[in-house]
C-alpha positions as CSV (number, residue, x, y, z in Angstrom):
1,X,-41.2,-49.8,40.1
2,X,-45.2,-50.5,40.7
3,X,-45.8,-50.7,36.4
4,X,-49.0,-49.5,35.4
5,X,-51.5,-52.5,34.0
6,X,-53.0,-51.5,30.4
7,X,-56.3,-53.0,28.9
8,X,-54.6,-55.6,26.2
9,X,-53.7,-54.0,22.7
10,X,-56.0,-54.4,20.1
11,X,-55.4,-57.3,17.7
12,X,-54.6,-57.4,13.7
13,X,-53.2,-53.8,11.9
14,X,-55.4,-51.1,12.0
15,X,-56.2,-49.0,8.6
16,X,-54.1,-46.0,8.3
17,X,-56.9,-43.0,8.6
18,X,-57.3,-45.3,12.3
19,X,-54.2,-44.0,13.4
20,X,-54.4,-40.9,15.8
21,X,-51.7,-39.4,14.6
22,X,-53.2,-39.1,10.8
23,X,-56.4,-38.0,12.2
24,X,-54.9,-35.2,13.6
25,X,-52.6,-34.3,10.8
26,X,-55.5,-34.3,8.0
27,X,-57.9,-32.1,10.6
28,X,-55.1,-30.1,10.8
29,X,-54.9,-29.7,7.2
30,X,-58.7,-29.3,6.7
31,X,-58.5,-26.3,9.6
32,X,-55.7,-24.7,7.7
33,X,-57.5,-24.5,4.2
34,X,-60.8,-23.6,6.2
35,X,-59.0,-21.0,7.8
36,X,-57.4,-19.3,4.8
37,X,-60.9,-19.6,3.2
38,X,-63.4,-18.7,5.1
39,X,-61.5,-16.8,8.2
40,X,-64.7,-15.8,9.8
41,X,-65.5,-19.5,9.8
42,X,-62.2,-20.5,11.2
43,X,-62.5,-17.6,14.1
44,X,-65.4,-19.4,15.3
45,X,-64.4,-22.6,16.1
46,X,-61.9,-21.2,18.5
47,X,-64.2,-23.2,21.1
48,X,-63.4,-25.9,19.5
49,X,-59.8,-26.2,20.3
50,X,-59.9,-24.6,23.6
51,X,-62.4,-26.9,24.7
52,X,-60.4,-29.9,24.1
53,X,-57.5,-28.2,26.1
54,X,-59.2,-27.9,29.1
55,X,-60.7,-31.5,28.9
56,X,-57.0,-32.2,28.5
57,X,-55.7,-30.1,31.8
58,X,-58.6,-31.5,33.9
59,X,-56.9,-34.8,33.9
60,X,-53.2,-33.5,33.8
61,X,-52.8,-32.9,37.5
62,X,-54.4,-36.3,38.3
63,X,-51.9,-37.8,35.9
64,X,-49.0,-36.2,37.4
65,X,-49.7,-37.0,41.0
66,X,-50.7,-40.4,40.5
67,X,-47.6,-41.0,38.1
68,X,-45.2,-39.6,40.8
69,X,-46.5,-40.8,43.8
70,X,-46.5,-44.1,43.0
71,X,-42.8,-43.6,41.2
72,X,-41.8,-42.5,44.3
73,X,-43.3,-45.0,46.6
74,X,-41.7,-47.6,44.3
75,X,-38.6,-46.3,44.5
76,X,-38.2,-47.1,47.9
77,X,-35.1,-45.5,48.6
78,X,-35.8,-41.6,49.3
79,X,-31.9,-40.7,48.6
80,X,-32.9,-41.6,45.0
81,X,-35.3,-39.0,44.8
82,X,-33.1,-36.9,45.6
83,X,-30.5,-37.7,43.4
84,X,-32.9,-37.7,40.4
85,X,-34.3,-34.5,41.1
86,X,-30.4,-33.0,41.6
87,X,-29.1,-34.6,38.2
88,X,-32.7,-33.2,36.4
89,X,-32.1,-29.7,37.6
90,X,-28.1,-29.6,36.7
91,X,-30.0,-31.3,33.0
92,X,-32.3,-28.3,32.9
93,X,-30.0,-25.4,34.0
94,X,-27.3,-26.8,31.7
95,X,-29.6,-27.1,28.2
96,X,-31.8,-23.8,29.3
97,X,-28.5,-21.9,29.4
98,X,-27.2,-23.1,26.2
99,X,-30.7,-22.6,24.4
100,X,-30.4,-19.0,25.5
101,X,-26.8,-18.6,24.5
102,X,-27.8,-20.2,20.7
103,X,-30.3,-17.8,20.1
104,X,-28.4,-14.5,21.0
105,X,-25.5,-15.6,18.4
106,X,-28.6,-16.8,15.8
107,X,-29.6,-13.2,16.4
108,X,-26.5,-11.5,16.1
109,X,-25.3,-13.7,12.8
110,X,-28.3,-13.5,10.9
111,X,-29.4,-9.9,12.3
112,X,-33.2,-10.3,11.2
113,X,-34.2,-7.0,12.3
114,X,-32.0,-5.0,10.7
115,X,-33.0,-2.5,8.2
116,X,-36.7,-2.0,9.7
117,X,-35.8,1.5,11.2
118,X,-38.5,1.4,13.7
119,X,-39.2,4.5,15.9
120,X,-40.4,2.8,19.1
121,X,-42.3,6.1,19.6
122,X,-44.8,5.0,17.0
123,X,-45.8,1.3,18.0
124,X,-48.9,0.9,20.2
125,X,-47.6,-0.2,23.2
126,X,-51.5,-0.9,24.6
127,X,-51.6,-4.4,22.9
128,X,-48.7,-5.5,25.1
129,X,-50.1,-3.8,28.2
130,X,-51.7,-7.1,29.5
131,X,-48.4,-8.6,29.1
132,X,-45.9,-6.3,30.6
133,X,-48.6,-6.2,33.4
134,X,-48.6,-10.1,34.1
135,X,-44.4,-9.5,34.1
136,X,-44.3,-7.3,36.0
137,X,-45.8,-9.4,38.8
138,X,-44.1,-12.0,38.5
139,X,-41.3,-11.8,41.3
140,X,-39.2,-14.5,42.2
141,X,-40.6,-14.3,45.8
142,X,-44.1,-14.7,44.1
143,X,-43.1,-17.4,42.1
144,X,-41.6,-19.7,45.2
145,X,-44.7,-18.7,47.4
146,X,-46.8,-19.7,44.4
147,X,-45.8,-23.5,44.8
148,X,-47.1,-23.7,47.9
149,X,-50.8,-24.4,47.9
150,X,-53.3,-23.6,50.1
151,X,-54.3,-27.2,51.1
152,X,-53.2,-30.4,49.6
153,X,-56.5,-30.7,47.8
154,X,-56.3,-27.2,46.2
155,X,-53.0,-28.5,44.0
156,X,-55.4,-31.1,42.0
157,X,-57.9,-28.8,41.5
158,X,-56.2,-25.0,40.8
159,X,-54.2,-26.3,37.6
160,X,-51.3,-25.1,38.7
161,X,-48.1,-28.1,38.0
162,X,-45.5,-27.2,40.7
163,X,-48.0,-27.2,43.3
164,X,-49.3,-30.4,42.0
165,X,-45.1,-31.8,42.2
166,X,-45.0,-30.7,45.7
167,X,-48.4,-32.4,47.1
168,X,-47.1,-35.8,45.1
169,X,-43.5,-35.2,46.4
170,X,-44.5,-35.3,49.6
171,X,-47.4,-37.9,49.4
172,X,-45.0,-40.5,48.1
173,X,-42.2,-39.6,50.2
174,X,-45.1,-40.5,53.3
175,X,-45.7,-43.5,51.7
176,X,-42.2,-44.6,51.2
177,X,-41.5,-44.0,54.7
178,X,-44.5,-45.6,56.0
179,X,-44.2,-48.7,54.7
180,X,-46.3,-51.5,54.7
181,X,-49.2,-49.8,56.0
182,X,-49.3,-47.9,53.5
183,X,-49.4,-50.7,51.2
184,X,-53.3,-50.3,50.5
185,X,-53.2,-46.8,49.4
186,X,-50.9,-47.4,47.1
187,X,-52.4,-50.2,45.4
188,X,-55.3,-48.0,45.1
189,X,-52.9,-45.0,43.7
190,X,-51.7,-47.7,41.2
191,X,-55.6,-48.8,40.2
192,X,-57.1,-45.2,39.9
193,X,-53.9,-44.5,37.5
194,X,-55.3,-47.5,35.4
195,X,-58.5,-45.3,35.2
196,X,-56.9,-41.8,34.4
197,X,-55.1,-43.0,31.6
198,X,-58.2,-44.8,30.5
199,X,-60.2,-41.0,31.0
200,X,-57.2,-39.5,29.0
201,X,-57.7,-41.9,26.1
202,X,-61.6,-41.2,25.6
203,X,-60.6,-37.7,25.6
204,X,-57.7,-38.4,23.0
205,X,-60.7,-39.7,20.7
206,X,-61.6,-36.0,19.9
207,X,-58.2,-35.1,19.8
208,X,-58.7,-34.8,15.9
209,X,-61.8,-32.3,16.2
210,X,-59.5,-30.0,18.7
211,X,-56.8,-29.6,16.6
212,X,-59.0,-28.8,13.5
213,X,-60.7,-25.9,15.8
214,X,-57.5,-24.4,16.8
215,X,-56.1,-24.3,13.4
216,X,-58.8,-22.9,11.8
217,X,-59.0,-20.2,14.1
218,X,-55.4,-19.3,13.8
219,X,-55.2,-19.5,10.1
220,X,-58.5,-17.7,10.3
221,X,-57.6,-14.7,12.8
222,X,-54.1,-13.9,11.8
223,X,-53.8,-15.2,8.3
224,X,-50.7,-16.5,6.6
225,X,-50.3,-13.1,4.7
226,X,-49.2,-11.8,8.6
227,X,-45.7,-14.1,8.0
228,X,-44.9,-12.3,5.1
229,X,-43.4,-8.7,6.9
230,X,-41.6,-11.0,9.6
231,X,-40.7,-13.7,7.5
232,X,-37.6,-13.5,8.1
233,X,-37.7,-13.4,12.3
234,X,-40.0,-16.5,11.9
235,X,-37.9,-18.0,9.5
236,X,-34.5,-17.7,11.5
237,X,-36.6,-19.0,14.5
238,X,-37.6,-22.4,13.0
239,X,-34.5,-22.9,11.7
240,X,-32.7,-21.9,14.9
241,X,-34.8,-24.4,16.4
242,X,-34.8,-27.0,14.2
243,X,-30.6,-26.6,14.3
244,X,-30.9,-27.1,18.3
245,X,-33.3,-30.2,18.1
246,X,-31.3,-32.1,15.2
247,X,-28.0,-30.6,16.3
248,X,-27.6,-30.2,20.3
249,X,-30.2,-33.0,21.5
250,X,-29.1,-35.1,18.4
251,X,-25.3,-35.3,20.2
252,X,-26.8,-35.6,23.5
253,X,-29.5,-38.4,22.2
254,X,-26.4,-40.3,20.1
255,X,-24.1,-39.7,23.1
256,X,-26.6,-42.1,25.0
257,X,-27.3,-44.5,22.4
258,X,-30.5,-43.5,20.9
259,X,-31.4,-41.6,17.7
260,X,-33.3,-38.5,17.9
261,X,-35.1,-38.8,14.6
262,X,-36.3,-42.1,15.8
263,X,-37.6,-40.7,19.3
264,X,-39.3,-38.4,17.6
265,X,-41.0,-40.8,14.8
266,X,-41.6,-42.7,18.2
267,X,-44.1,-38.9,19.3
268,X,-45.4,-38.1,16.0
269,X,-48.9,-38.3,17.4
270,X,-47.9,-36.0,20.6
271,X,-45.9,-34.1,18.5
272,X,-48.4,-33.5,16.1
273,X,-51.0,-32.7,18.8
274,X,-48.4,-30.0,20.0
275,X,-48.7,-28.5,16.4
276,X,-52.3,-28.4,16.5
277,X,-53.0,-26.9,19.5
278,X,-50.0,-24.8,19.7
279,X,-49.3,-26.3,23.6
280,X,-47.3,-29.1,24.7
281,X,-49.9,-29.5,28.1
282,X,-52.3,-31.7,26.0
283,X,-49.6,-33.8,24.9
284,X,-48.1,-34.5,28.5
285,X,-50.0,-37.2,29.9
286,X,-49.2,-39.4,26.7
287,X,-45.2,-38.5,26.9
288,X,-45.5,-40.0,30.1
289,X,-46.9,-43.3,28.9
290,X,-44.7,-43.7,26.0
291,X,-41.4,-43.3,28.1
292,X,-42.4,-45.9,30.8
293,X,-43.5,-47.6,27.8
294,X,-40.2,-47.1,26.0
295,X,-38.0,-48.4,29.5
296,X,-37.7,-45.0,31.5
297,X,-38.7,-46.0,35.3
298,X,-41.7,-44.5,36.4
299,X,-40.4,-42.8,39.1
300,X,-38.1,-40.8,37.0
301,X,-40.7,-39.7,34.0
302,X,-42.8,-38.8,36.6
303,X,-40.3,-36.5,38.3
304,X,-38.5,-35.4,35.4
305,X,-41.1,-34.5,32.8
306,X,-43.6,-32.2,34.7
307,X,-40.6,-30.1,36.3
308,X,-39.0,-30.0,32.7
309,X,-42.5,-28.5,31.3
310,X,-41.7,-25.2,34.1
311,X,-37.9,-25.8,33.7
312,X,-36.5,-26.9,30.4
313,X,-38.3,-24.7,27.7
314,X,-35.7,-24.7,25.4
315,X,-38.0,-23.5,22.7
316,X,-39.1,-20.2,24.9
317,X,-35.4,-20.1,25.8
318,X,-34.2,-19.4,22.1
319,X,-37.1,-17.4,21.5
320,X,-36.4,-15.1,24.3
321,X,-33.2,-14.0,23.0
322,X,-33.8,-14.1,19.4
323,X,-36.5,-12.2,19.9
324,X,-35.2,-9.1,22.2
325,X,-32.4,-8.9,19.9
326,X,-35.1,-8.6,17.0
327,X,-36.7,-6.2,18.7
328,X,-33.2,-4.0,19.4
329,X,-32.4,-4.3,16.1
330,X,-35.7,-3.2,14.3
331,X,-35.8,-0.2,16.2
332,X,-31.8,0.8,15.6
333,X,-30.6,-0.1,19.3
334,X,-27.1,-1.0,19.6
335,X,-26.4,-3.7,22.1
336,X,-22.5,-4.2,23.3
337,X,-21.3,-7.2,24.5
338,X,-22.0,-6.7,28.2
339,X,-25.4,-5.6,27.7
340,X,-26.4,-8.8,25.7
341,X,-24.7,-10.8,28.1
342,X,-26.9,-8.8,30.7
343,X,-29.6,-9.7,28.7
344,X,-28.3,-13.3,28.8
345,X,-28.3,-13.2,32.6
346,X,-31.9,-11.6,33.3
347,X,-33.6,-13.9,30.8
348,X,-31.8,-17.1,32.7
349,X,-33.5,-15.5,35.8
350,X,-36.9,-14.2,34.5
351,X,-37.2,-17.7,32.7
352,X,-37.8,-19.6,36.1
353,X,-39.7,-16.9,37.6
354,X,-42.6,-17.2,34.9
355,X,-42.0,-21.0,34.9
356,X,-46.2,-22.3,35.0
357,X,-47.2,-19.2,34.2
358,X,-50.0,-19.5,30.8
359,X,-48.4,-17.7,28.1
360,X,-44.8,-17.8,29.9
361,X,-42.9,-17.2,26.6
362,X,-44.1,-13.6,25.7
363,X,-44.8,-12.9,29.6
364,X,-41.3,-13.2,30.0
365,X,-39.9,-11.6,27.3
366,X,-41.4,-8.7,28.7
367,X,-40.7,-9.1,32.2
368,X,-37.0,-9.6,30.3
369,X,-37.3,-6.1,28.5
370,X,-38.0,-4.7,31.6
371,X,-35.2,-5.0,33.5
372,X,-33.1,-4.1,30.7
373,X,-34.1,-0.9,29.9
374,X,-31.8,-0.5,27.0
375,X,-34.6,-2.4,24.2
376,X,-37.8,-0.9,24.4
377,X,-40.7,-2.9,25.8
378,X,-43.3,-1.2,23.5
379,X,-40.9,-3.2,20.6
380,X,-43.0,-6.4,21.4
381,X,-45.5,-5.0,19.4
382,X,-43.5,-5.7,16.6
383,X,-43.6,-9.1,17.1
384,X,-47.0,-9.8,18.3
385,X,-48.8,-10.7,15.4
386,X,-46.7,-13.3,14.5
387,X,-46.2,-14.9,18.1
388,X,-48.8,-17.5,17.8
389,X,-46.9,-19.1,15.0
390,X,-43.6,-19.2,16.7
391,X,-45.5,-20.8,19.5
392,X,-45.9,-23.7,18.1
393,X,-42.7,-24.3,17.3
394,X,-41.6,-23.2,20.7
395,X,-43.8,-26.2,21.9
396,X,-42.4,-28.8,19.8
397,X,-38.8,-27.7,21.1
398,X,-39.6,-27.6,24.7
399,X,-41.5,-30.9,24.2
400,X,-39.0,-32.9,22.7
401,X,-36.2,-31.2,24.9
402,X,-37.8,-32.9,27.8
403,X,-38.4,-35.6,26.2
404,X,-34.6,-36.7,25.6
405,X,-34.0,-35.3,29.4
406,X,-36.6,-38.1,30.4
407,X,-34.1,-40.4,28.4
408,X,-31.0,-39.0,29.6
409,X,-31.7,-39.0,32.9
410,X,-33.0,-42.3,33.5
411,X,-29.6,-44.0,32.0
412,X,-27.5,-41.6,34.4
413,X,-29.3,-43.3,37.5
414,X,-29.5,-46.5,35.5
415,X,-33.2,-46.7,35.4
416,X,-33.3,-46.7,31.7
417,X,-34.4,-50.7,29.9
418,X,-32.4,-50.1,26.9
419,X,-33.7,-53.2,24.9
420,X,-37.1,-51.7,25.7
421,X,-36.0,-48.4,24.6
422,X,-34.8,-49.7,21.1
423,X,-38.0,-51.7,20.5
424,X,-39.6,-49.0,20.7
425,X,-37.9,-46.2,18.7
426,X,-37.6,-49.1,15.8
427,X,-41.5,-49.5,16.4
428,X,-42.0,-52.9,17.5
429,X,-42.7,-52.6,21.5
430,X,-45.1,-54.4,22.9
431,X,-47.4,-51.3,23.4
432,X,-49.6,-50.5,25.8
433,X,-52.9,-49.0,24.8
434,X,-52.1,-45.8,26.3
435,X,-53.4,-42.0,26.2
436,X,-52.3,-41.3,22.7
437,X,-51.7,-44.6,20.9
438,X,-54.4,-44.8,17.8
439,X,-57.6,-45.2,18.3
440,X,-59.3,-48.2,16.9
């Protein structure tokens, strides 16, 4: 492993409000109250918080590449790539299934939609038309031709993550095989990473301002008062979710000797990015730095991580089913056994196929509904005005879900520093200045 060289951490404590993570959490406050407010207000400064997303995903497919190809070059032995990428997937397929599963018995416990008596022959099924229209093309074909890119520049530049793992797959396999030739480029892989991350943690500096936008407009457009009729759907959700964080990944992170509140004390200021912007993308490139940070080999973060943001959303997984059960159950649609495990078995399909595509959660609820005929599509319109707030919490799921794979993984192929690890999940590592560590 080639480690990446950080500028030297800033000496003496640093005042609390200099801390990114509080930053972030008191604009988020100040969007919220602004928001509720003065909603017109809060509408406006929707720029605000899609602005700093994109500066964010101009730098993510630079950050990926990089990361990978010199993880890959470093590992020197291809079989290993192999391996990582076989154990990852068998991770992904494993967790994915069983977020799907704990949602359709949530759903069937608690039964939040029962009692609405919905006639899906009155909801307006035009507001989900851009939806159902994006599910229905996306094919599985489409999806696998969709990886490919149309050169090997076009994969930095078109946003799109799986293409950008297949250019960097194959750049550092060349490189590996090459050899010492090579031996140049990669040093200068290894110094233009030292200036991403340096790019990523200007842009970190207005991380604060981007969450207060995207708040505020959210507050602002739907209003709290929307939670109130599905309360209970959003309700069950969090809790569901909260249950598979604390519950599932808490065995799996104690199983492999780490705690999982401590990993995630260890991303409060990701994790609280995630809640601000209601997307785990912005978040990425500093998950990346805290788990090499934290003793994960480079090589495997960079593998695991991206393909676990297309693969291992086990946030969107539990929503999917929670939410077409909802849906059959508001509008008085009896499900037996073999359809929901129908159900069960398109969603575990039509969750890859939408895997990179923006807005994949809803997108493939309805490309779900749509292959099983029995719950009515036009029932998503039940749900939509509440979506945005059960994103966020299917961000922070599928965020730290691949966060604890990163973990996980890297100890299976015994890649994983475990002293390092513990330093840093009882916060005294010997931090690099990375992408989202405060800002002094």
């Amino acid at each position: 492993m080639h480690p990446t060289t950080f500028p030297p951490a800033a000496e003496g404590p640093r005042r609390l409000h200099h801390h990114l993570y509080v930053q972030v959490l008191i604009a988020i406050v100040a969007g919220a109250i602004l928001g509720h407010f003065h909603p017109t207000l809060g509408e406006a400064l929707k720029p605000l918080g899609d602005g700093f997303i994109k500066l964010v995903k101009m730098v993510i497919a630079p950050v990926i590449f990089l990361t990978l190809v010199s993880g890959i070059a470093g590992l020197r032995e291809l079989r290993a790539v192999g391996r990582v990428a076989g154990k990852a997937f068998g991770y992904f397929l494993f967790f994915s299934t069983l977020a799907l599963v704990v949602g359709m018995v949530v759903a069937n416990v608690v039964q939040p939609g029962a009692g609405m008596n919905i006639n899906p022959a009155t909801l307006d099924a035009t507001k989900i038309a851009d939806y159902a229209e994006k599910a229905h093309d996306t094919t599985l074909t489409g999806f696998v031709l969709n990886i490919i890119p149309d050169t090997l520049i076009s994969a930095l530049t078109q946003g799109n993550i799986l293409q950008v793992l297949l250019v960097a797959i194959l750049f550092g396999v060349a490189l590996s095989l090459v050899g010492d030739p090579a031996r140049p480029i990669l040093d200068l892989i290894e110094r233009l990473n030292i200036v991403v991350f340096r790019i990523v943690a200007i842009l970190m500096r207005v991380a604060p301002l981007g969450a207060f936008g995207a708040i505020a407009f959210t507050v602002g457009k739907y209003g709290v008062g929307s939670l109130v009729n599905l309360g209970g759907l959003v309700a069950t959700f969090y809790l569901t979710s909260a249950v598979f964080v604390f519950g599932v990944l808490g065995l799996v992170a104690w199983a492999h000797g780490f705690s999982i509140l401590r990993l995630i004390a260890y991303l409060k200021g990701e994790l609280l990015l995630v809640l601000g912007t209601s997307s785990s993308e912005p978040a990425l490139p500093g998950l990346l730095t805290k788990l090499e940070a934290a003793g994960c080999d480079r090589g495997v973060v960079g593998l695991v991580v991206p393909t676990g943001y297309s693969f291992n959303l086990d946030g969107t997984n539990i929503y999917m089913t929670l939410a077409a059960l909802f849906i059959a159950q508001a509008c008085n649609v009896e499900l037996s056994i073999g359809q929901q495990l129908m159900l069960l078995a398109v969603a575990m399909l039509s969750s890859k196929g939408a895997a990179g595509v923006t807005g994949a959660g809803f997108i493939t609820l309805a490309a779900t509904l749509s292959i099983v005929p029995t719950v009515p599509v036009a029932g998503m319109a039940l749900i939509l005005g509440v979506d945005r707030f059960m994103s966020e919490c299917r961000s922070l799921t599928n965020f730290v879900g691949n966060a604890v794979a990163a973990i996980v993984v890297a100890r299976w192929e015994g890649k994983l520093d475990r002293a390092a690890l513990a330093d840093a999940l009882a916060g005294r590592p010997q931090t690099p200045i990375g992408i989202a560590q405060p800002v002094a």
